[in-house]
N, C-alpha and C positions, 0 to 999 in steps of 0.2 A: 829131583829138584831139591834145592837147601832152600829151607824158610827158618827163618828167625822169628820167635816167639817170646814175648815177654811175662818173665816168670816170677811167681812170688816165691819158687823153691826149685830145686834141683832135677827134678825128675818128672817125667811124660806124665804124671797124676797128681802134680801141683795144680793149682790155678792160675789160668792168668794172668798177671799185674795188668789193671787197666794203663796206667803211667809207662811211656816206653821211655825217657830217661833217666826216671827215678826207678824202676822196677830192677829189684836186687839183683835179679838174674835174667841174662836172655838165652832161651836155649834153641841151637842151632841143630835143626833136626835134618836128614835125608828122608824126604818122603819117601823114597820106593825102600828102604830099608827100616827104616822107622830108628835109627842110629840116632844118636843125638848127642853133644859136647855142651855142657852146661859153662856160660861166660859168668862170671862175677862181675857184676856192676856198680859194687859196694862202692866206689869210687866217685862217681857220679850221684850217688842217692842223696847227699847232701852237698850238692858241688853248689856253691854260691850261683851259677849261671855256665849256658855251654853245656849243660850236660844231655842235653836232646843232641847235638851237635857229636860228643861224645862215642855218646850210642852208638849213634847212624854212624859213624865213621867204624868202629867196632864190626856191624854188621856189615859193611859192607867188604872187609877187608877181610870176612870169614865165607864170602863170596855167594853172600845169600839173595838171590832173588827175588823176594817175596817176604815181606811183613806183615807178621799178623799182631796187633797191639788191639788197646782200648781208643785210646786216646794218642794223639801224636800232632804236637807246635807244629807249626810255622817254619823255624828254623828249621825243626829235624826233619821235618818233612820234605824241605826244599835238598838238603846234604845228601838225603834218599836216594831224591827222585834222580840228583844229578848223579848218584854213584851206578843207575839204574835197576834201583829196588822198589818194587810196584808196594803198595803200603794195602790193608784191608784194616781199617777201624773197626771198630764197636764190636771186638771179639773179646767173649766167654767163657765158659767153663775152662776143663782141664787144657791144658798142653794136647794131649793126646784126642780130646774130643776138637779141638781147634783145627787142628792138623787133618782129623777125618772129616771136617766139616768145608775146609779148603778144598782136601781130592776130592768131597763130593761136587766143586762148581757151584756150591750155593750160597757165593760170597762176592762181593762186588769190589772190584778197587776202588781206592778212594780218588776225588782229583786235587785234594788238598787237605790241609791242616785241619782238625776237627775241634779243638782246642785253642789257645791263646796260648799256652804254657804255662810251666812254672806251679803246676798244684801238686 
């Protein structure tokens, strides 16, 4: 499975970015392989507006299934859901602890926005 992870740096032992449209980097990982292609989101990090929209358009177009963020608008959340990418909030630690914390099943999808936006 590809999940998309929002990252504050390059590699499986960064941490999280709670922000999935502002978060520098999303990284696109294969669970059964643990492979992973680091996105740059430097783009987005101070886009005046749109940049949740951004993202989720990004992610879904790297064909990821499944979001694992902090925090995730309204807007981005809706571009997600419609691209058919299930969203998990309120994730932590590293990259690599997120991801084993997902194949453990001990993380709930969300059914919506957890956020307003825009922080």
């Amino acid at each position: 499975m590809i999940v998309a992870v929002t990252a504050k740096g390059t590699h499986l032992s960064d941490e999280v970015d709670p922000r999935f449209g502002r978060a520098p980097y999303i990284l696109i990982v294969d669970t059964e392989t643990m492979e992973y292609e680091s996105l740059d989101n430097s783009e987005n990090v101070n886009a005046f507006k749109g940049a949740g929209i951004q993202a989720a358009t990004m992610v879904a177009d790297k064909g990821a299934e499944v979001l694992l963020t902090g925090y995730c608008g309204p807007n981005a959340f809706k571009t997600v859901q419609a691209a058919g990418v299930k969203v998990v909030n309120d994730v932590t630690g590293t990259i690599k602890q997120a991801v084993e914390t997902f194949l453990s099943g001990n993380v709930q999808y969300s059914e919506g926005a957890n956020t307003e936006g825009h922080w």
